[in-house]
DRENSEZA-988522 format. One record per atom (N, C-alpha, C, CB): x, y, z; residue in one letter. Coordinates in steps of 0.2 Angstrom, whole numbers, plus 2048, in hexadecimal, padded with zeros to 3 digits. Glycine has a CB too. Layout:
BEGIN
XYZA
...
END
This chain:
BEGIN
292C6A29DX
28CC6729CX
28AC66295X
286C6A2A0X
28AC6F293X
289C6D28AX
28EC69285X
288C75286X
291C68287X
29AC64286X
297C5B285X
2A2C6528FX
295C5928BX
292C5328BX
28EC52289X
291C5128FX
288C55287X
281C56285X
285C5327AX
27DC60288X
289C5827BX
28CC58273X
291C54270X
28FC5E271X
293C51274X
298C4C273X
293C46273X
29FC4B27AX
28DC44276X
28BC3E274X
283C4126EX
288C3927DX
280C4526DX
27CC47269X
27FC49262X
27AC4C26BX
285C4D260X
287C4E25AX
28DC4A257X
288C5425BX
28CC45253X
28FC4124EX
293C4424BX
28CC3E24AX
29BC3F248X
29FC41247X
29EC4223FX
2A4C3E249X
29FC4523CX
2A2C46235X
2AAC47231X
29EC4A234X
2AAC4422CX
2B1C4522AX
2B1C42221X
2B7C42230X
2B4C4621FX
2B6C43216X
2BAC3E216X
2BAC48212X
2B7C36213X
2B9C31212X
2BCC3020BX
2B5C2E212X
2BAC37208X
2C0C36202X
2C6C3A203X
2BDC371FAX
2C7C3F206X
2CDC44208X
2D1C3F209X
2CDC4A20EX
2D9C42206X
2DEC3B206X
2E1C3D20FX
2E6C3B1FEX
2E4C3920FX
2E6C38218X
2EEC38216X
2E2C3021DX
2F1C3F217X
2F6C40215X
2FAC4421BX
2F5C4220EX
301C4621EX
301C48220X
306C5121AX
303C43226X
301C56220X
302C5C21BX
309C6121EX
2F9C6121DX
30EC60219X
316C6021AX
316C67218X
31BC5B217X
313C6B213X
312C71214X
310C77218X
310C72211X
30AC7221CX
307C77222X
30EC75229X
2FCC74225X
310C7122AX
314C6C22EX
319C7122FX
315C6622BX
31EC72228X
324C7622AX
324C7E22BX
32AC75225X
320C8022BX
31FC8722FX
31EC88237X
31BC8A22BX
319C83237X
317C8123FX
31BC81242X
313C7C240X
31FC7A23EX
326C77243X
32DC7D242X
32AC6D23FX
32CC8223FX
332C8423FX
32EC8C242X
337C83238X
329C8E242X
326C92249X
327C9124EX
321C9424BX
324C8A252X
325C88258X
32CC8825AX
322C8225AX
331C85257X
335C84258X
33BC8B257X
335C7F254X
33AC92254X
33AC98258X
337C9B25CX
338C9B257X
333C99260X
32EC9E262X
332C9A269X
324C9D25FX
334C93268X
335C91270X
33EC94272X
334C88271X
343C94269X
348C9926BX
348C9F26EX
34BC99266X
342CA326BX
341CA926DX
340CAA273X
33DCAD269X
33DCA6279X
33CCA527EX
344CA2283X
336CA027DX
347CA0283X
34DC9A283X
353CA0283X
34DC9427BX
352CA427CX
358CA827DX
356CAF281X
35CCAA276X
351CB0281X
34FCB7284X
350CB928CX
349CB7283X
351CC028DX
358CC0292X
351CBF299X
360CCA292X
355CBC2A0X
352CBD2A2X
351CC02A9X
351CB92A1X
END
């Protein structure tokens, strides 16, 4: 209920000048955790 109540009451905000870039530093660690994390699962004995 409070979910609905907040989705129509509280407005979005966001920075119109922050450039809109995609972040390839935060990116390749992520992609190369997930991308362990699902080997480590895959090779693990079962």
């Amino acid at each position: 209920m409070d979910l609905a109540i907040g989705t129509r009451v509280i407005t979005e905000s966001f920075d119109e000048s922050a450039p809109r870039r995609i972040d390839v530093a935060g990116l390749a660690p992520i992609g190369t955790g997930i991308g362990l994390f699902t080997l480590t699962f895959d090779r693990a004995p079962g």
